[in-house]
C-alpha positions as CSV (number, residue, x, y, z in Angstrom):
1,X,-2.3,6.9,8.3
2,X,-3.1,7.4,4.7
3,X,-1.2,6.2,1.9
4,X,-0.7,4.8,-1.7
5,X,-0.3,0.8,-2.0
6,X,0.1,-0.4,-5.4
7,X,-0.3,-4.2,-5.7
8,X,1.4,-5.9,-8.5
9,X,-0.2,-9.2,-9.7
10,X,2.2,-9.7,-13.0
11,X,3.3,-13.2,-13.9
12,X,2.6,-14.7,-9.8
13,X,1.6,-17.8,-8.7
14,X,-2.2,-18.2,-8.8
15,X,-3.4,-16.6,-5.6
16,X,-0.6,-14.3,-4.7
17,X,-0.4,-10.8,-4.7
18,X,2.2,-8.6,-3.7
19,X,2.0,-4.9,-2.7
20,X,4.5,-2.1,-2.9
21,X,4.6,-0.1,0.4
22,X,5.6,3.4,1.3
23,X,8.6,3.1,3.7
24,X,7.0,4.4,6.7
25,X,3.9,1.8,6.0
26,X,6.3,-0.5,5.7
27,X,8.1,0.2,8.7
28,X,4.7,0.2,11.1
29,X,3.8,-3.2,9.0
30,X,7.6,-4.8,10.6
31,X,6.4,-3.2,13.9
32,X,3.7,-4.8,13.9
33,X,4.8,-8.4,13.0
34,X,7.1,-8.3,16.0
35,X,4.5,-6.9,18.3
36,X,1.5,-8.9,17.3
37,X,3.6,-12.4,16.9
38,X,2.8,-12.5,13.4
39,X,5.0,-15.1,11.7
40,X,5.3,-12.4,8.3
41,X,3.9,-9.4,7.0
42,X,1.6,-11.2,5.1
43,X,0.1,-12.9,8.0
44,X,-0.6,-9.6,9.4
45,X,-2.1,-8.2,6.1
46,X,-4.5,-11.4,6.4
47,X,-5.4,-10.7,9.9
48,X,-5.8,-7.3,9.1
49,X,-7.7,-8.4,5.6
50,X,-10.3,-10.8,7.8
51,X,-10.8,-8.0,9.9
52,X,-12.3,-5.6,7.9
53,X,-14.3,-8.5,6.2
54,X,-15.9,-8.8,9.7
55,X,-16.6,-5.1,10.5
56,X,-17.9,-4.8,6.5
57,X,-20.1,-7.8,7.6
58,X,-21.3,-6.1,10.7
59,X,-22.0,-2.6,9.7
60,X,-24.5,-4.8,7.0
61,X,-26.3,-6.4,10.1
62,X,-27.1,-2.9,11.7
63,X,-27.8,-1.1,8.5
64,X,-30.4,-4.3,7.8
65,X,-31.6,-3.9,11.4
66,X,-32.0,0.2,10.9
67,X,-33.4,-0.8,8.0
68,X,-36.1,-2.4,9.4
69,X,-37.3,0.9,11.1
70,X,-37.6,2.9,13.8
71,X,-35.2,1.7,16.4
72,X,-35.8,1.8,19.8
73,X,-33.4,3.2,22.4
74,X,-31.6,0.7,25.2
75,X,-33.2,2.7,27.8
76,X,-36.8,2.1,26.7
77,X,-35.4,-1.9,26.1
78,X,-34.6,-2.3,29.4
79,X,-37.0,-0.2,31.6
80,X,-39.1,-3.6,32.1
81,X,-36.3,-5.5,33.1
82,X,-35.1,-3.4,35.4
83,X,-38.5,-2.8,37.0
84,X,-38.7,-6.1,37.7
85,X,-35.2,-6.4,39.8
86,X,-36.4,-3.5,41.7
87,X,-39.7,-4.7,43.1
């Protein structure tokens, strides 16, 4: 689901943001609270928020580990391994 949010930060509380939602976003937002046990919509756009903030933190570690250079595939990882478990 793509859509416009347009987040207003005019004459708020240091901190706060607040974002205007299409009415279908805001409608699967709702859903969500109720189906996640999210106490508000803005604890769910915080989950949501620390989320991403972990997959952009992981998709760092792999591109530093490609990085790095050739990788090598599972299969060639653990052929020792498993030769040893079936002597």
């Amino acid at each position: 689901m793509r859509c416009r949010i347009s987040v207003l930060a005019i004459a708020l509380p240091e901190g706060r943001q607040h974002a205007s939602l299409p009415d279908d976003v805001r409608a699967f937002v709702d859903e969500q609270v109720r189906a996640g046990g999210y106490i508000s919509p803005s604890d769910y756009t915080r989950d949501l928020m620390l989320h991403q903030e972990d997959i952009g933190t992981f998709r760092a570690i792999i591109q530093q580990g490609m990085d790095l250079g050739r990788a090598i595939p599972a299969e060639e990882v653990m052929a020792e391994p498993r030769a040893m478990i079936e002597r």
